[in-house]
mmCIF file of the N, C-alpha and C atoms, coordinates in Angstrom:
data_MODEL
# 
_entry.id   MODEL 
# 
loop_
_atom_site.group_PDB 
_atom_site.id 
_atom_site.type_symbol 
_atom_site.label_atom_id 
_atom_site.label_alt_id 
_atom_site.label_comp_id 
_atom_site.label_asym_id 
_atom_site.label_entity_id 
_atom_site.label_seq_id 
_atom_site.pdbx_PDB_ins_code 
_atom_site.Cartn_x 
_atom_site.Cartn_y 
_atom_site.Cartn_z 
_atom_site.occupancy 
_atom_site.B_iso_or_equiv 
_atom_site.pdbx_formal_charge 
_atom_site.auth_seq_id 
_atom_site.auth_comp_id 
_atom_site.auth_asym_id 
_atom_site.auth_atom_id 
_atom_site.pdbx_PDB_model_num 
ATOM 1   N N  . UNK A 1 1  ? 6.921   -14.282 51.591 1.00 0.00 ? 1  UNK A N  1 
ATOM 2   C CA . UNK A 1 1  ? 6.445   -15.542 52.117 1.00 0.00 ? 1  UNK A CA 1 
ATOM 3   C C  . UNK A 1 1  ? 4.913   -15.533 52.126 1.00 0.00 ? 1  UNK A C  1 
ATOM 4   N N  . UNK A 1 2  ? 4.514   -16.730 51.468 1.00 0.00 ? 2  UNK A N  1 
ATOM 5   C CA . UNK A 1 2  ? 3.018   -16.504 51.238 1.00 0.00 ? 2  UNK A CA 1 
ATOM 6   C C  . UNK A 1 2  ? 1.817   -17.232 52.491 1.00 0.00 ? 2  UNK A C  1 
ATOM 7   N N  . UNK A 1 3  ? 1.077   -16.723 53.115 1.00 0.00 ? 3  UNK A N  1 
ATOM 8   C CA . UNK A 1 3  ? 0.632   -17.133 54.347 1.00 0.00 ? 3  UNK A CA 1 
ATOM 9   C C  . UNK A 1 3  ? 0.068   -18.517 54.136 1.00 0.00 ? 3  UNK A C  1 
ATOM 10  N N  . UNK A 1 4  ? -0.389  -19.540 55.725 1.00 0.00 ? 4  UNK A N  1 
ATOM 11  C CA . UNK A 1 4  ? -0.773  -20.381 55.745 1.00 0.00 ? 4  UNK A CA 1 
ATOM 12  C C  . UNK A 1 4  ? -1.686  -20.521 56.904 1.00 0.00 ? 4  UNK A C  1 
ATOM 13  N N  . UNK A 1 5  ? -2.997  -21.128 56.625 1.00 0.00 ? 5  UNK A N  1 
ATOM 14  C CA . UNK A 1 5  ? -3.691  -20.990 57.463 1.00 0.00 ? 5  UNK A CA 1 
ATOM 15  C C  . UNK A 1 5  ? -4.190  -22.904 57.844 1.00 0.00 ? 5  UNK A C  1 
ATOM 16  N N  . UNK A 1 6  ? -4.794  -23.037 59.153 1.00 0.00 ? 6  UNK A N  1 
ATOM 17  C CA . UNK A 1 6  ? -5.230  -23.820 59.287 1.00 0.00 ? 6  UNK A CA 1 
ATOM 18  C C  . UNK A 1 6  ? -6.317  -23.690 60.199 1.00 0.00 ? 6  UNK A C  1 
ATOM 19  N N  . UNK A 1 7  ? -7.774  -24.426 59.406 1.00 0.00 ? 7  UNK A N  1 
ATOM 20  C CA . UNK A 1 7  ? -9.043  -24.391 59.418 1.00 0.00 ? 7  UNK A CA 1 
ATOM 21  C C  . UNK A 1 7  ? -9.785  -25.697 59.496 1.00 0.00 ? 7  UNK A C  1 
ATOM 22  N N  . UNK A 1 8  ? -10.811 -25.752 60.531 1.00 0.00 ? 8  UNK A N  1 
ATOM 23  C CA . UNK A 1 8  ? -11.569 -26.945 60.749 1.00 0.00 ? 8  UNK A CA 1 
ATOM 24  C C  . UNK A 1 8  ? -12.965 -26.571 61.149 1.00 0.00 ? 8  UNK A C  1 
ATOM 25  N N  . UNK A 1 9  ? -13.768 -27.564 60.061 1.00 0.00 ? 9  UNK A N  1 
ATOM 26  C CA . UNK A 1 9  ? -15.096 -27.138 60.318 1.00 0.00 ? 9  UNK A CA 1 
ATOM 27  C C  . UNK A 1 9  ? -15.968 -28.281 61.031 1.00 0.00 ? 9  UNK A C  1 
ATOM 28  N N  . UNK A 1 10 ? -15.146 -28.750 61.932 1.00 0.00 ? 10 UNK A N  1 
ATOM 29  C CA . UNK A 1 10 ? -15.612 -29.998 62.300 1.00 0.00 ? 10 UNK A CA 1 
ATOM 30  C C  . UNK A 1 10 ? -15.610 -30.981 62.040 1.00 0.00 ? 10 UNK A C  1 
ATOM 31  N N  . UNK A 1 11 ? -15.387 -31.371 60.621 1.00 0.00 ? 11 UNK A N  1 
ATOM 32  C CA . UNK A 1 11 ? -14.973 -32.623 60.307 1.00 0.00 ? 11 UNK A CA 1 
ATOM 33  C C  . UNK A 1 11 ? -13.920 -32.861 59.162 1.00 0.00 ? 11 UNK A C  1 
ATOM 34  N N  . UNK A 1 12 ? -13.457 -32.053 58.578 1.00 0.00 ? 12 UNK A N  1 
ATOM 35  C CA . UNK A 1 12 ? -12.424 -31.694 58.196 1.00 0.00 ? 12 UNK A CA 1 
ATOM 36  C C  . UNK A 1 12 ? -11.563 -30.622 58.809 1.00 0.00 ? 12 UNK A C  1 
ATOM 37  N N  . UNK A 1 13 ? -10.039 -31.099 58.624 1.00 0.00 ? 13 UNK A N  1 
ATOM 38  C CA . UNK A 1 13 ? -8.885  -30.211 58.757 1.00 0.00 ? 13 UNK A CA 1 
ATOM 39  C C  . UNK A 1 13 ? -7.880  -29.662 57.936 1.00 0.00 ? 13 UNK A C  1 
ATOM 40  N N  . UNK A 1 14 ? -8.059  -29.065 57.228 1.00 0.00 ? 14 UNK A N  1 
ATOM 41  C CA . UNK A 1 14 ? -7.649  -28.202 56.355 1.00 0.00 ? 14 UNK A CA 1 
ATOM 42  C C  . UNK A 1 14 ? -6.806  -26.872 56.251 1.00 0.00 ? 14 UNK A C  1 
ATOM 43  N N  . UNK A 1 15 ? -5.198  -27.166 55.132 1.00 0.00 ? 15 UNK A N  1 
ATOM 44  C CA . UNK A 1 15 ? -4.301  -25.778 55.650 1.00 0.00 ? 15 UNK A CA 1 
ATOM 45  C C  . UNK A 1 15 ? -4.815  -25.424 53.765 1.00 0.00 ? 15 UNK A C  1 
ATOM 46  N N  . UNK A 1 16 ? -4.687  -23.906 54.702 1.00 0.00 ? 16 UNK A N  1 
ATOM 47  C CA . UNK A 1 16 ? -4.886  -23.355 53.135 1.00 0.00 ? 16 UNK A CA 1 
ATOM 48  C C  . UNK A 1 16 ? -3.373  -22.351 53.218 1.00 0.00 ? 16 UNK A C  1 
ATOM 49  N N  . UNK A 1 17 ? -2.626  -22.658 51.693 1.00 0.00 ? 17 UNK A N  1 
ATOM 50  C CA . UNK A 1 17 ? -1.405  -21.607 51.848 1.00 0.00 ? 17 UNK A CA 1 
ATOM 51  C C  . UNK A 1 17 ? -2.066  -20.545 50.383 1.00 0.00 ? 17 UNK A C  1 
ATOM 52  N N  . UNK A 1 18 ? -1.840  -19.541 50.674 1.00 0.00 ? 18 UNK A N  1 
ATOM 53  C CA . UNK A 1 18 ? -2.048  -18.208 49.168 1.00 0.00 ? 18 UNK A CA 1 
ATOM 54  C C  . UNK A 1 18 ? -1.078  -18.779 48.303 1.00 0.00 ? 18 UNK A C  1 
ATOM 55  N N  . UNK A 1 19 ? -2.289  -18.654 47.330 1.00 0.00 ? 19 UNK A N  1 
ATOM 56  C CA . UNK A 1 19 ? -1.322  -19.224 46.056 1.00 0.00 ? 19 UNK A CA 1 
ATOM 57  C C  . UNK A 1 19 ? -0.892  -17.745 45.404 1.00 0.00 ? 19 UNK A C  1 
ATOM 58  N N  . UNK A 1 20 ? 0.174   -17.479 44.253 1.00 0.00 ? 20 UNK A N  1 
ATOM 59  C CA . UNK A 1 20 ? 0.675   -16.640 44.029 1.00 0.00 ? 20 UNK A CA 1 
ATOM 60  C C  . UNK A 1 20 ? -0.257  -16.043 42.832 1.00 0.00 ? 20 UNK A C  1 
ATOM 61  N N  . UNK A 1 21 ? -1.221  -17.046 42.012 1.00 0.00 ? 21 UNK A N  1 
ATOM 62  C CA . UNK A 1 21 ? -2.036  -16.313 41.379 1.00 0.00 ? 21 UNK A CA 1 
ATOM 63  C C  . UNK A 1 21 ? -3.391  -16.147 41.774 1.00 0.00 ? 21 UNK A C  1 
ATOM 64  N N  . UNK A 1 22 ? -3.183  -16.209 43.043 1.00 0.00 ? 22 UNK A N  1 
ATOM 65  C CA . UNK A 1 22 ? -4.794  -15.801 44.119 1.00 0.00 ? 22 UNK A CA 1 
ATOM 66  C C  . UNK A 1 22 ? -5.380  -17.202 44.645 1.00 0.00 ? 22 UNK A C  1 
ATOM 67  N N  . UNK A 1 23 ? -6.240  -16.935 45.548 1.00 0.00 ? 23 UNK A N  1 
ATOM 68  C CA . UNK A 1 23 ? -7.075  -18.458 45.817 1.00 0.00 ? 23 UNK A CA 1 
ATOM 69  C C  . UNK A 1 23 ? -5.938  -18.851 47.056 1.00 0.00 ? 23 UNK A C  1 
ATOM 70  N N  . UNK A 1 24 ? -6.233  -20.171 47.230 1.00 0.00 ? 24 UNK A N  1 
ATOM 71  C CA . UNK A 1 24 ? -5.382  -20.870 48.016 1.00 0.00 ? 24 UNK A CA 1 
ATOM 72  C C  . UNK A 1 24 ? -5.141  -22.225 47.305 1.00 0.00 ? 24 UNK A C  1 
ATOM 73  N N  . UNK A 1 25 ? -3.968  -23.002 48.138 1.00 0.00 ? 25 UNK A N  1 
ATOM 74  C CA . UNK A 1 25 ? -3.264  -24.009 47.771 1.00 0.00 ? 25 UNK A CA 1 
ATOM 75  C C  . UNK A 1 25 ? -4.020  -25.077 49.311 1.00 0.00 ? 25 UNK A C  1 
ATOM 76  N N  . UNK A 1 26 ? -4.646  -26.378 48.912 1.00 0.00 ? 26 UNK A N  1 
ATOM 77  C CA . UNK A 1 26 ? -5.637  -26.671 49.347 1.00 0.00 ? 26 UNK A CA 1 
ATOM 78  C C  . UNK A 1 26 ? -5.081  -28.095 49.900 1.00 0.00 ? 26 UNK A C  1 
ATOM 79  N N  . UNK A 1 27 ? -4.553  -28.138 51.687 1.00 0.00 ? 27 UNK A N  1 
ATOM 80  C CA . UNK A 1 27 ? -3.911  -29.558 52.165 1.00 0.00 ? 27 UNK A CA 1 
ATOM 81  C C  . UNK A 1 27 ? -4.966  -30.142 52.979 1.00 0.00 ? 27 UNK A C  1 
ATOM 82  N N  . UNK A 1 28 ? -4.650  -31.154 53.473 1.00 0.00 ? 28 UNK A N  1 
ATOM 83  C CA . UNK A 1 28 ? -4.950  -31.755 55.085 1.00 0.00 ? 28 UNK A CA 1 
ATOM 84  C C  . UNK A 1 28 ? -3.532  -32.569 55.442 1.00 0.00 ? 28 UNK A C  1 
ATOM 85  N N  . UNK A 1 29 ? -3.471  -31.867 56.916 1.00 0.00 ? 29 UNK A N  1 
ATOM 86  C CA . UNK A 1 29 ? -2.652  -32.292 57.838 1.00 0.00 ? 29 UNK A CA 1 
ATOM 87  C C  . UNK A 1 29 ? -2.958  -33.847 57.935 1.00 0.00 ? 29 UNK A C  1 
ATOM 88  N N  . UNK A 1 30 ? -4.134  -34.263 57.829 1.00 0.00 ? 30 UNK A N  1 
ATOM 89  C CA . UNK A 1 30 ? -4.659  -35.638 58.490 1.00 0.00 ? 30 UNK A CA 1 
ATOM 90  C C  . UNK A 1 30 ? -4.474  -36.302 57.149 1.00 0.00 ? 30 UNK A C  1 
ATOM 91  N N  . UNK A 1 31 ? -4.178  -35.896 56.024 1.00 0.00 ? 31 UNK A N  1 
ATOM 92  C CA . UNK A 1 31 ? -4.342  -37.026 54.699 1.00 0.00 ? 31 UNK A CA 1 
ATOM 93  C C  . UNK A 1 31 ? -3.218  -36.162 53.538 1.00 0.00 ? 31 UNK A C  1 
ATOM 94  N N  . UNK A 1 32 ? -1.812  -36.354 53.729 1.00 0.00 ? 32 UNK A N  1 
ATOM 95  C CA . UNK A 1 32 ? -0.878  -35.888 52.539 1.00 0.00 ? 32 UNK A CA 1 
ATOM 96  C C  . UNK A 1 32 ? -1.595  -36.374 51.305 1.00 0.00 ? 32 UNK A C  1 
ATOM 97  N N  . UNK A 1 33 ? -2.225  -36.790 50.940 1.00 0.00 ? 33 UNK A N  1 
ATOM 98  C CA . UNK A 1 33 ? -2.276  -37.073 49.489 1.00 0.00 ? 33 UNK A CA 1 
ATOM 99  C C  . UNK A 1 33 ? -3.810  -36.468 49.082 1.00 0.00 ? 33 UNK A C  1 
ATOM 100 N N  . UNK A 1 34 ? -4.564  -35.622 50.361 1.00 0.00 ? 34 UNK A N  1 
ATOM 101 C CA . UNK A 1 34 ? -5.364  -34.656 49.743 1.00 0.00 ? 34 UNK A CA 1 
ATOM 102 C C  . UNK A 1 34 ? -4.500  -33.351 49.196 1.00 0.00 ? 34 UNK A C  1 
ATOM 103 N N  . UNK A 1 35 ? -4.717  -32.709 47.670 1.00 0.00 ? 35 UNK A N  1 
ATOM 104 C CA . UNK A 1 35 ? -4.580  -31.377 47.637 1.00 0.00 ? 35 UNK A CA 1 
ATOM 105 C C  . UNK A 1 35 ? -5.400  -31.455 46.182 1.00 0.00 ? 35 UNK A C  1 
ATOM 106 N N  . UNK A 1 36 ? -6.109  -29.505 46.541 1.00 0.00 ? 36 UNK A N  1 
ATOM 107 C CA . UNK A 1 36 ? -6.368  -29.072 45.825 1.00 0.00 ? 36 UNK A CA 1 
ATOM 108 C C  . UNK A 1 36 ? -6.529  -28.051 45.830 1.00 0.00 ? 36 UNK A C  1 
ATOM 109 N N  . UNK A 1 37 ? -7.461  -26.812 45.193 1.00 0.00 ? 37 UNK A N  1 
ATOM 110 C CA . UNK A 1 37 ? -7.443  -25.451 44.792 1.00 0.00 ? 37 UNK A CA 1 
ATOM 111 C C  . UNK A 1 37 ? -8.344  -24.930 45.154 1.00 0.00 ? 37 UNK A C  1 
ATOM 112 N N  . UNK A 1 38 ? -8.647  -23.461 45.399 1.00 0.00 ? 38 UNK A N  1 
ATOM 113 C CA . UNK A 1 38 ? -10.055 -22.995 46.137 1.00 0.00 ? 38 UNK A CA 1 
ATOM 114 C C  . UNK A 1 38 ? -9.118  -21.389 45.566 1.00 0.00 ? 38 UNK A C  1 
ATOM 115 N N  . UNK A 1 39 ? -10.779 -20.438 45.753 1.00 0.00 ? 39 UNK A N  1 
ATOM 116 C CA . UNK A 1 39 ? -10.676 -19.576 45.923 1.00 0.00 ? 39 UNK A CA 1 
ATOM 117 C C  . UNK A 1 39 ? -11.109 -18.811 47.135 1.00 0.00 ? 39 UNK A C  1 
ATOM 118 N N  . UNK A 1 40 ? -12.177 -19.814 47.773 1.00 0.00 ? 40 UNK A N  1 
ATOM 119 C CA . UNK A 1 40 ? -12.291 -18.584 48.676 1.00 0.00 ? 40 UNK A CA 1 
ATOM 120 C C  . UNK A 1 40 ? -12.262 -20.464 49.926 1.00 0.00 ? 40 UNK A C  1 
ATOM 121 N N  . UNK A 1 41 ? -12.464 -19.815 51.033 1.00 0.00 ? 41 UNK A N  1 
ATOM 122 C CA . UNK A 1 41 ? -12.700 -20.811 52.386 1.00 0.00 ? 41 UNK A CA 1 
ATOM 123 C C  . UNK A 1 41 ? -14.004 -21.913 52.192 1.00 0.00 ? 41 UNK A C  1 
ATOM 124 N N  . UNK A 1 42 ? -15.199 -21.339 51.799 1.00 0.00 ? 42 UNK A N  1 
ATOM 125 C CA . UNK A 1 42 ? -16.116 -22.265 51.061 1.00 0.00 ? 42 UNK A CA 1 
ATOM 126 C C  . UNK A 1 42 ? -16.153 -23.028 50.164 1.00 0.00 ? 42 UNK A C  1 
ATOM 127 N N  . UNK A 1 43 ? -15.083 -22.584 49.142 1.00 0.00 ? 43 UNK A N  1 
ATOM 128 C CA . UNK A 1 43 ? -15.130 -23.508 47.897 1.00 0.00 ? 43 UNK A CA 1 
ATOM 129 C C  . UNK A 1 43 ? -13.795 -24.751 48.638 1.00 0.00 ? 43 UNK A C  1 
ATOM 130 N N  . UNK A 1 44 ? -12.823 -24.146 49.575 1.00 0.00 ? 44 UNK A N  1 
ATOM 131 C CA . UNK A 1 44 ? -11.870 -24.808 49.963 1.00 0.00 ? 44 UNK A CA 1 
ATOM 132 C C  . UNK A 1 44 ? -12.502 -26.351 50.328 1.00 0.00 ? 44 UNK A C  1 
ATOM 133 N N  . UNK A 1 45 ? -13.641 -26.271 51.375 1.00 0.00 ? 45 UNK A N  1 
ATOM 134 C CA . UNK A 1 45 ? -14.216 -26.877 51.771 1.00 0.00 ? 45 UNK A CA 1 
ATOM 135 C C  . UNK A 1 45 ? -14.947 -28.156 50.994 1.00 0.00 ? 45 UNK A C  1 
ATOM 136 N N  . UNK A 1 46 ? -15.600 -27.228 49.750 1.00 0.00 ? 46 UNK A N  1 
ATOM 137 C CA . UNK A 1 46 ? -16.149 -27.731 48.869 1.00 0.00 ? 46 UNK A CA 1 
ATOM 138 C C  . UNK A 1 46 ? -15.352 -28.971 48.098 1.00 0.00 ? 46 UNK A C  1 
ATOM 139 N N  . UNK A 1 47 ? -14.097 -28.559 48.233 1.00 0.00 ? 47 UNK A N  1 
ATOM 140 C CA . UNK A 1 47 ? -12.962 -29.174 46.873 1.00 0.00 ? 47 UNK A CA 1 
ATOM 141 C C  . UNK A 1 47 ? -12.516 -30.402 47.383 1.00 0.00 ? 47 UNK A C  1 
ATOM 142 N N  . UNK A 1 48 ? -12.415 -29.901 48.835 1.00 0.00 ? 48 UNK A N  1 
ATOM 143 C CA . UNK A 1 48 ? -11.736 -31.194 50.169 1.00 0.00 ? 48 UNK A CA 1 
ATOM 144 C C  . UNK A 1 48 ? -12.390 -32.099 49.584 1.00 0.00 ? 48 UNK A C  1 
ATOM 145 N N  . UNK A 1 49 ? -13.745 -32.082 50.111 1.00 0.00 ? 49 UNK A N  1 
ATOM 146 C CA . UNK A 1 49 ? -14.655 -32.896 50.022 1.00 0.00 ? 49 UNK A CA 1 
ATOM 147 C C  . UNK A 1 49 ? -14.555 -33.753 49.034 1.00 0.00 ? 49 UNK A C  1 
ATOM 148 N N  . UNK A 1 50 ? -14.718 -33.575 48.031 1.00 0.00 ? 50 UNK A N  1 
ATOM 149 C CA . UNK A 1 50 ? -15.124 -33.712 47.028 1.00 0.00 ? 50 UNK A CA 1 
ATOM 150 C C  . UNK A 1 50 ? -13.858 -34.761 46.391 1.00 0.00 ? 50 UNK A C  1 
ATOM 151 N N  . UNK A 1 51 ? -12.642 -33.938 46.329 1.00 0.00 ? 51 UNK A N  1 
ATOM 152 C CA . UNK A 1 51 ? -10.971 -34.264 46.632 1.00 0.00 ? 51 UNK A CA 1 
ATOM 153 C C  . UNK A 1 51 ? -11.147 -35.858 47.587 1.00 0.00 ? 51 UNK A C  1 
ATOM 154 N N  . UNK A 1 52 ? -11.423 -35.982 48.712 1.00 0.00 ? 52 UNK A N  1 
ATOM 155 C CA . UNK A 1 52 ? -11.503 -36.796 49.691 1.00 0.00 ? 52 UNK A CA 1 
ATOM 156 C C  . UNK A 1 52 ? -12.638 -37.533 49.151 1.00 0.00 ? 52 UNK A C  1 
ATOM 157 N N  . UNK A 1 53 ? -13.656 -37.691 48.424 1.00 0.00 ? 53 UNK A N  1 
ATOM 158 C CA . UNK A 1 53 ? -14.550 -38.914 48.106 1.00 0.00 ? 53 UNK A CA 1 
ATOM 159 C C  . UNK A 1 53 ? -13.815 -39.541 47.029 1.00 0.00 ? 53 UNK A C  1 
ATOM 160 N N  . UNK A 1 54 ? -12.596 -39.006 46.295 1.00 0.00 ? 54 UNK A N  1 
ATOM 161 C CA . UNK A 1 54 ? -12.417 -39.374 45.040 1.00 0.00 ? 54 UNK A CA 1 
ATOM 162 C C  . UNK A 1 54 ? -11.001 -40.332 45.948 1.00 0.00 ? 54 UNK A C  1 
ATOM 163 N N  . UNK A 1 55 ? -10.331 -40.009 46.616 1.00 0.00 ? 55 UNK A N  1 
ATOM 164 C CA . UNK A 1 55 ? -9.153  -40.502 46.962 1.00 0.00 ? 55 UNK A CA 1 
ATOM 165 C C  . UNK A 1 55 ? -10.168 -42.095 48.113 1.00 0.00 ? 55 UNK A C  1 
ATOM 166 N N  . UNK A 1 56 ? -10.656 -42.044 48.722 1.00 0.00 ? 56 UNK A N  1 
ATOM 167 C CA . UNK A 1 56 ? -11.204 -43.128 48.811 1.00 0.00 ? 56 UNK A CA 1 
ATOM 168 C C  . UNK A 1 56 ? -12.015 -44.018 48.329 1.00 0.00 ? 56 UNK A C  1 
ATOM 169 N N  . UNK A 1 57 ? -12.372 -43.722 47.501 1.00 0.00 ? 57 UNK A N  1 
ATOM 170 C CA . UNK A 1 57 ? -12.955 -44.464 46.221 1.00 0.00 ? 57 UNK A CA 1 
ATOM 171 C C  . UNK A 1 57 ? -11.745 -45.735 45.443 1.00 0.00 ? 57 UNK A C  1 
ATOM 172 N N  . UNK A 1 58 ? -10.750 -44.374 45.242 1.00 0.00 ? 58 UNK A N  1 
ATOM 173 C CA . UNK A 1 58 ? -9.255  -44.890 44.711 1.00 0.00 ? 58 UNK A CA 1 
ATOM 174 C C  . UNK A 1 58 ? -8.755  -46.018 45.742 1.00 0.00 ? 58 UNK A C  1 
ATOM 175 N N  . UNK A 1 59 ? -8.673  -45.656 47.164 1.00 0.00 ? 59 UNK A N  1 
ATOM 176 C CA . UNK A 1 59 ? -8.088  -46.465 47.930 1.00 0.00 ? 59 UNK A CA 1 
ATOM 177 C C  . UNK A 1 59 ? -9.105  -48.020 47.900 1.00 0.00 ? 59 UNK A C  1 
ATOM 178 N N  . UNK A 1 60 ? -10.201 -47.729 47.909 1.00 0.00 ? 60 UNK A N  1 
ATOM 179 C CA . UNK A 1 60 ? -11.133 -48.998 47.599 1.00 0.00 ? 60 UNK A CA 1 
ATOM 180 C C  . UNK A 1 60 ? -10.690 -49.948 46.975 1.00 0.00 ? 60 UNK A C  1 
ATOM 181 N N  . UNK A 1 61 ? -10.675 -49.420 45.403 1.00 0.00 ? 61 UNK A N  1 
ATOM 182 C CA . UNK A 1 61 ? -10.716 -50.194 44.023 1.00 0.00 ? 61 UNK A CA 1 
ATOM 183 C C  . UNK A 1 61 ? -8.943  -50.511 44.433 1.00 0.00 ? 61 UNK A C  1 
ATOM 184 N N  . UNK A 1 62 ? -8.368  -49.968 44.668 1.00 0.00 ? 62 UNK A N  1 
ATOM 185 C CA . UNK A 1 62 ? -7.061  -50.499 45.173 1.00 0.00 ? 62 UNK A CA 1 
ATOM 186 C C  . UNK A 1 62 ? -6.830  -51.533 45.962 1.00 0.00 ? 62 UNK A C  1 
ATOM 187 N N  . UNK A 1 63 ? -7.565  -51.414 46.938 1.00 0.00 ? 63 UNK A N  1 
ATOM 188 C CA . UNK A 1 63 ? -7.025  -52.693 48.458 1.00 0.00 ? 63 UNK A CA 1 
ATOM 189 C C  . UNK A 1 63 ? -8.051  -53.366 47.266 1.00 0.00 ? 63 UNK A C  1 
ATOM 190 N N  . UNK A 1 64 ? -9.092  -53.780 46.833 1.00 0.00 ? 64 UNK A N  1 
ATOM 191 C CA . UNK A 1 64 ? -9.968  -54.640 46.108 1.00 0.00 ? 64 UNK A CA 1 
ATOM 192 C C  . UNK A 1 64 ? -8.755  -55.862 45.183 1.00 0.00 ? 64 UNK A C  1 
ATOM 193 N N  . UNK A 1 65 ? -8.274  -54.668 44.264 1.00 0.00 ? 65 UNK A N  1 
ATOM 194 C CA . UNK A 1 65 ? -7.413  -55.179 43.539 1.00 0.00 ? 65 UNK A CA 1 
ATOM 195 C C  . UNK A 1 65 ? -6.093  -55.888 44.436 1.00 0.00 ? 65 UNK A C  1 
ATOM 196 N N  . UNK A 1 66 ? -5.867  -55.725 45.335 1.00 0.00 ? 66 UNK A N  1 
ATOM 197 C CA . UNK A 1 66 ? -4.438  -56.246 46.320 1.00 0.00 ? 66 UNK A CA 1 
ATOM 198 C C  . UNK A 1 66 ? -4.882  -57.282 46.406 1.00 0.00 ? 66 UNK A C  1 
ATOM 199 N N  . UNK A 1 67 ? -6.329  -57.010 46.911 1.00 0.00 ? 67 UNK A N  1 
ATOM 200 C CA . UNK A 1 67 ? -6.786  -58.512 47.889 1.00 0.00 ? 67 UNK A CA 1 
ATOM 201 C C  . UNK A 1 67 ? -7.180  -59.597 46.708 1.00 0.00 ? 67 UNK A C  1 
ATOM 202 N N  . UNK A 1 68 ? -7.711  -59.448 45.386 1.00 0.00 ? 68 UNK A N  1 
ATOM 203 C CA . UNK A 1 68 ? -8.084  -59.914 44.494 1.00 0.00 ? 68 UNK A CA 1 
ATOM 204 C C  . UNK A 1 68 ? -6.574  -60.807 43.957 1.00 0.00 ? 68 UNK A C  1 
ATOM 205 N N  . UNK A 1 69 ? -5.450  -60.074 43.905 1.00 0.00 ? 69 UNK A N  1 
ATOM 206 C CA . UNK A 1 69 ? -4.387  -61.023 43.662 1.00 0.00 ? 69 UNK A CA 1 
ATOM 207 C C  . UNK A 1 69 ? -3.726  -61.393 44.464 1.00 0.00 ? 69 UNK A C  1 
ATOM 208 N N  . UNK A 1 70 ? -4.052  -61.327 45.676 1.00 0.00 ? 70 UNK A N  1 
ATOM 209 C CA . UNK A 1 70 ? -3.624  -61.946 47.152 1.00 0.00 ? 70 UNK A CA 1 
ATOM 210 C C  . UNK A 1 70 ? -3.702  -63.504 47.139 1.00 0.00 ? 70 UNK A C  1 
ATOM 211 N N  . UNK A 1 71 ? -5.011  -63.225 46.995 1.00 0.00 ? 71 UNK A N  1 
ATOM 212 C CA . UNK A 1 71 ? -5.949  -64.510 46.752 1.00 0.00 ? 71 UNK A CA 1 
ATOM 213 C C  . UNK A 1 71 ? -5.713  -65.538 45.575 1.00 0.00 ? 71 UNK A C  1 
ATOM 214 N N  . UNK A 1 72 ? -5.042  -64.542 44.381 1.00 0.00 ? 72 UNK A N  1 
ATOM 215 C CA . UNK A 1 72 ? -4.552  -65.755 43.441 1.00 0.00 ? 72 UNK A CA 1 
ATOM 216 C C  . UNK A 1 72 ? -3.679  -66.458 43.695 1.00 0.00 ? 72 UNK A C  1 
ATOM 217 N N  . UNK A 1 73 ? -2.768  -65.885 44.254 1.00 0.00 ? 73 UNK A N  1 
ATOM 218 C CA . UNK A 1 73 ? -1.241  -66.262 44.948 1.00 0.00 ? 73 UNK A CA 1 
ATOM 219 C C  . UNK A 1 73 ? -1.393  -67.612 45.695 1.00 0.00 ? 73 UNK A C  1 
# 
């Protein structure tokens, strides 16, 4: 069973599980549809981030587009 940790650096919350070819497997409790990959706790951090500007960006151009044919309707 491969461990799981959960880590917060204050503004993120973050589980990291060991991946089987090293590194970790990269969640948040607070947002299922963050994941990504890290090797060490810093880069974890790094990826969130980074992971998390791209998924709200997405959610943007999304509700944009809802509301854009909301409005045609």
């Amino acid at each position: 069973m491969r461990k799981r940790y959960t880590l917060s650096d204050g503004k993120l919350v973050l589980s990291l599980q060991e991946a089987e070819e090293g590194g970790y497997i990269v969640t948040s409790p607070l947002d299922p549809e963050l994941i990504t990959e890290a090797e060490t706790v810093a880069e974890a951090f790094a990826n969130a981030r980074d992971a998390l500007k791209a998924l709200l960006s997405s959610r943007a151009k999304l509700r944009a587009k809802l509301s854009e044919t909301a409005t045609r309707r």
